[in-house]
C-alpha positions as CSV (number, residue, x, y, z in Angstrom):
1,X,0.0,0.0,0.0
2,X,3.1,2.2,0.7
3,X,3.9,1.5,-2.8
4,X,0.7,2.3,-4.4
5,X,0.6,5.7,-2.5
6,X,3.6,6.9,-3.1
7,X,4.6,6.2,-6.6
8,X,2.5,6.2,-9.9
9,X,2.9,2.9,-11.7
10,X,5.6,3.2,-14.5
11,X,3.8,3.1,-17.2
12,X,0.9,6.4,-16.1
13,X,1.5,9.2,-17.7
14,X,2.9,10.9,-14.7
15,X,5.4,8.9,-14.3
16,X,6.5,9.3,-18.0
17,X,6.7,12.7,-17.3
18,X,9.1,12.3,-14.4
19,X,10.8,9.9,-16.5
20,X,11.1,12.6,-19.5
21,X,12.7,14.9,-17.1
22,X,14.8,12.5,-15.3
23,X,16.2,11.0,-18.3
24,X,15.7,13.5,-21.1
25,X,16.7,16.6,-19.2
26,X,19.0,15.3,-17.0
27,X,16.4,17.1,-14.1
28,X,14.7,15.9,-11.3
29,X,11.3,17.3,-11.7
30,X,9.2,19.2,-9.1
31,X,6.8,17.0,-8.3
32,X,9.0,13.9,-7.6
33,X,10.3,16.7,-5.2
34,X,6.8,17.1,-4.0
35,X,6.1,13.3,-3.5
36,X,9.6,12.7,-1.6
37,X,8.4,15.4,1.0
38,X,4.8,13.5,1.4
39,X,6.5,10.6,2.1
40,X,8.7,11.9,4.7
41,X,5.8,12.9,6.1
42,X,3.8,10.0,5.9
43,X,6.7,7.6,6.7
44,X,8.3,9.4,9.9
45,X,5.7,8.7,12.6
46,X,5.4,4.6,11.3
47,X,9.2,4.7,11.1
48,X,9.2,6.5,15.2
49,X,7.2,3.4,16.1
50,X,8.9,0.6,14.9
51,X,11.8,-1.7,16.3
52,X,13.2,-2.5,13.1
53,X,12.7,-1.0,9.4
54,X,12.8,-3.8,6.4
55,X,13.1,-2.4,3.2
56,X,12.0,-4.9,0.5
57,X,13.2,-4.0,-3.0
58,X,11.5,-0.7,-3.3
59,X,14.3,1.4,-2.5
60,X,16.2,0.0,-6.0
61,X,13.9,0.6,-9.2
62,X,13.9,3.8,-10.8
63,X,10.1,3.9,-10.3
64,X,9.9,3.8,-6.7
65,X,12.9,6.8,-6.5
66,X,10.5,9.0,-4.5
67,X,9.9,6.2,-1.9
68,X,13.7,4.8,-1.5
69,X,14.9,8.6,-1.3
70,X,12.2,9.7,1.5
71,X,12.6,6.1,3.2
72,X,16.3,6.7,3.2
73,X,16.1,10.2,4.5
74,X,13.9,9.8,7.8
75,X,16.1,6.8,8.6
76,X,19.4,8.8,7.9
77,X,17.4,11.6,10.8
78,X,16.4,8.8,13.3
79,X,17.7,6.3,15.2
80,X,16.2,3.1,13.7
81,X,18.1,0.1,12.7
82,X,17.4,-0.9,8.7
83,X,17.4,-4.0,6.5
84,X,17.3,-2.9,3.0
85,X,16.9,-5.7,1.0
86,X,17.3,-5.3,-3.3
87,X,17.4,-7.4,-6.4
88,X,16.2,-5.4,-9.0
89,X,18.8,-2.8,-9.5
90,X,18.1,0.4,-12.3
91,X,21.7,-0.4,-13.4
92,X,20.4,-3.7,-14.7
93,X,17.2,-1.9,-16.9
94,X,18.9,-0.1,-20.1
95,X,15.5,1.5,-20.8
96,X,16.7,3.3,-18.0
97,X,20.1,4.6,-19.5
98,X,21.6,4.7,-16.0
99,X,25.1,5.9,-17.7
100,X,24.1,8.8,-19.5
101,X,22.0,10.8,-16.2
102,X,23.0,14.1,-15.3
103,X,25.2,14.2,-11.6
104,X,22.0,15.5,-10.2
105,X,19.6,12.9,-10.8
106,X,22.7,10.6,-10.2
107,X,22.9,11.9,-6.8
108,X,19.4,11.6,-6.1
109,X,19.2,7.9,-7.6
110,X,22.6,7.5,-5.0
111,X,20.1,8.5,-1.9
112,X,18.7,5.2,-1.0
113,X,22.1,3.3,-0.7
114,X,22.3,4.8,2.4
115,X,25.7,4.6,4.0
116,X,24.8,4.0,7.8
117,X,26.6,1.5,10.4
118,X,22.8,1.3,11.7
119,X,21.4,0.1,8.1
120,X,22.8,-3.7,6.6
121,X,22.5,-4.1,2.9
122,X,21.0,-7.4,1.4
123,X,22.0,-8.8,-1.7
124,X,20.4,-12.3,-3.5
125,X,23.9,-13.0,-5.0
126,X,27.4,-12.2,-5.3
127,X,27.7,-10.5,-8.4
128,X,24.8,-8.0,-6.9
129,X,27.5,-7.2,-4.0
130,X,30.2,-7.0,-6.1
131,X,29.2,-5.0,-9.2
132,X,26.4,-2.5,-7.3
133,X,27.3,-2.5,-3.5
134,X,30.9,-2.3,-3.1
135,X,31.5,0.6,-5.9
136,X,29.4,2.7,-3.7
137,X,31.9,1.7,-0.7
138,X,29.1,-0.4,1.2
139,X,29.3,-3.7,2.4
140,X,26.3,-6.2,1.3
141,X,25.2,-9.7,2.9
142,X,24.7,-12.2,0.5
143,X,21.1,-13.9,1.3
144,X,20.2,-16.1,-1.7
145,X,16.5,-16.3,-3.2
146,X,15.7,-19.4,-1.9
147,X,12.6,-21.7,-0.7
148,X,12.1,-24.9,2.0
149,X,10.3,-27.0,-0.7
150,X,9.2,-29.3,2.2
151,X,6.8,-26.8,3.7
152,X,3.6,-27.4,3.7
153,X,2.1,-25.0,1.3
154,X,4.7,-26.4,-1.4
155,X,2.8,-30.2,-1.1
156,X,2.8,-31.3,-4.6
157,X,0.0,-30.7,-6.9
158,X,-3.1,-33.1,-7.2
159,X,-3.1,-35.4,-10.5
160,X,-6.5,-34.0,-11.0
161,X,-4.3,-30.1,-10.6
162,X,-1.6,-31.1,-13.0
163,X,-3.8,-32.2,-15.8
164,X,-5.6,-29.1,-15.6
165,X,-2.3,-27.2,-15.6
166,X,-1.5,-28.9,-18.8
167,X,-4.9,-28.7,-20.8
168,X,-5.0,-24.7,-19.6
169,X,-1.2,-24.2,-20.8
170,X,-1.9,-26.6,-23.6
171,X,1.1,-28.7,-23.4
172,X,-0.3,-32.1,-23.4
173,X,2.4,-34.7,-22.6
174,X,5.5,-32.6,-22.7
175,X,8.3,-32.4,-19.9
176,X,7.5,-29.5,-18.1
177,X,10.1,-26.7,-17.2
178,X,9.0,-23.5,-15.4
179,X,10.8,-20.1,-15.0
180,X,9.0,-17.7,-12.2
181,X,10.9,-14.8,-13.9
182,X,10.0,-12.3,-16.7
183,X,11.4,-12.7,-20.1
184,X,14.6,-10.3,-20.1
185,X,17.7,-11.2,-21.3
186,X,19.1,-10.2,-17.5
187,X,17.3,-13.8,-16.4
188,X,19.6,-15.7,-18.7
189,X,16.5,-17.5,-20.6
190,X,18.7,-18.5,-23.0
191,X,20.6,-21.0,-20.6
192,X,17.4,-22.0,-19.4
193,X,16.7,-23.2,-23.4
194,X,19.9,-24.5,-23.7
195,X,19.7,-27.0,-20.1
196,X,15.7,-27.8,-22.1
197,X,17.9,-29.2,-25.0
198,X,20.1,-31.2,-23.1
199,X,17.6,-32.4,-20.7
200,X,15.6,-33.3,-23.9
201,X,18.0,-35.6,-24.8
202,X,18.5,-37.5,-21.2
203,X,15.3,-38.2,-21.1
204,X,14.9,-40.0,-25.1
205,X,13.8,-37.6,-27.0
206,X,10.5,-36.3,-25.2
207,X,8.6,-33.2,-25.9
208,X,9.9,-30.4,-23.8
209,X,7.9,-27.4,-22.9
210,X,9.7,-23.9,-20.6
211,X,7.1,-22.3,-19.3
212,X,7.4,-18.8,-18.3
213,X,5.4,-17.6,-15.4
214,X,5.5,-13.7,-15.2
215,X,4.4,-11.0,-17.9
216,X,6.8,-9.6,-21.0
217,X,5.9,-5.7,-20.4
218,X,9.6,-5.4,-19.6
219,X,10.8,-7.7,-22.8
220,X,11.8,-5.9,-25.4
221,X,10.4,-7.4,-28.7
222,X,14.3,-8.2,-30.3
223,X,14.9,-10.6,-26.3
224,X,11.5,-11.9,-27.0
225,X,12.0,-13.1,-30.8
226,X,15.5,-14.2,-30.2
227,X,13.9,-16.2,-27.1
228,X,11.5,-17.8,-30.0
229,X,14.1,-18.0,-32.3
230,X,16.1,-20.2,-29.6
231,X,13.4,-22.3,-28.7
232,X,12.6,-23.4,-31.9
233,X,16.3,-24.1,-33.0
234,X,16.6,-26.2,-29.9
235,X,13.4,-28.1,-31.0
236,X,11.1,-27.4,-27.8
237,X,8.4,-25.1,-27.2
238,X,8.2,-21.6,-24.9
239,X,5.8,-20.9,-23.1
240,X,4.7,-17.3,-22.1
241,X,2.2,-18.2,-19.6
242,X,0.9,-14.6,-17.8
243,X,0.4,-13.4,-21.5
244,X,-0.3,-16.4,-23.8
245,X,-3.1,-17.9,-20.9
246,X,-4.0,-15.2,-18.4
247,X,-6.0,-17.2,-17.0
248,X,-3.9,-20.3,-16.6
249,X,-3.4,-22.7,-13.7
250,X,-0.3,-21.1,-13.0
251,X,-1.2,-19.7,-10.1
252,X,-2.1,-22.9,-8.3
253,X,1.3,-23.8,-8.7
């Protein structure tokens, strides 16, 4: 809900405006101005309250600036201890051209890594640490992504829940392989298609299918045809799920 309030979502008009200026002009504009200063407000008193402050993500992606700069301002002005947890980095987004901004929206993209021996930085992987952390002088814990398969909510699907799965994604008999990520060349599809191939063959020659859980509004059209391309030179079928059947089983999985 902090989210929703504070930011517009990336694709409204306002924040292609903001985007415009930040990226166009090389200015921050006023009214991302305006919004970090409504946050402050609204975040201080919730921050005063609380024991610890867990930042999940949103203080990384260009379109949650205004939230990650007034999040890492009241906590730079109290005494709270932080966990700022990121895996979604605007270096990694060229739509984004993070080399080319001006030093002021540079600076102000710079805010949220804040630099505090009361705050501890979580990364998902080493390369993360490495490449985005430590160039800003700051010191990141490496927690992977990871999952206990054995809990309870991860019981495995009903044979009545699988065969709907299938007729829903249309996939009939194949081997099933699914990716819970978005199609952008960052996830490394590609190696995902090229471990399908090679599966393919360990297992005689069966029919397999990647399935791809989450949306392509971030794909550009070249990753997504080269994705095709790939799949179909390696003999096995893709599988966009969240745009091909939006109304698939994949959420039961």
């Amino acid at each position: 809900s902090v989210h929703a309030a504070a930011d517009p979502a990336p694709e409204s008009p306002a924040s292609q405006r903001e985007h415009a200026a930040l990226f166009g002009d090389g200015v921050v504009p006023a009214t991302l101005h305006e919004r970090i200063g409504t946050l402050i407000r609204w975040l201080a008193p919730r921050i005063a309250a609380a024991d610890l402050v867990i930042g999940e993500n949103f203080t990384l992606p260009w379109h949650h600036l205004a939230l990650g700069v007034a999040l890492a301002r009241v906590l730079r002005d109290s005494d709270k201890p932080a966990i700022l947890r990121g895996h979604d980095f605007p270096h990694d987004r060229p739509q984004y051209r993070w080399a080319e901004v001006s030093a002021d929206v540079a600076e102000l993209a710079r805010e949220p890594y804040l630099d505090s021996p009361r705050v501890a930085h979580v990364a998902i992987n080493t390369r993360d640490g490495e490449r985005y952390y430590r160039p800003m002088g700051l010191a990141a814990t490496v927690v992977p992504n990871t999952v206990d398969v054995d809990a309870p909510h991860f019981a495995p699907l009903t044979d009545s829940a699988k065969h709907r799965v299938r007729r829903e994604l249309q996939v009939d008999d194949a081997l099933l392989l699914l990716a819970p990520v978005r199609p952008v060349a960052r996830k490394r599809l590609d190696v995902a298609i090229a471990f399908a191939r090679r599966l393919r063959a360990l297992v005689g020659g069966r029919a397999v299918c990647l399935v791809v859980s989450h949306g392509t509004r971030d794909a550009a059209a070249t990753e997504l045809a080269a994705l095709r391309d790939a799949a179909h030179s390696a003999g096995d079928r893709l599988v966009l799920a969240r745009d091909e059947h939006p109304a698939g089983g994949l959420r039961d999985l």
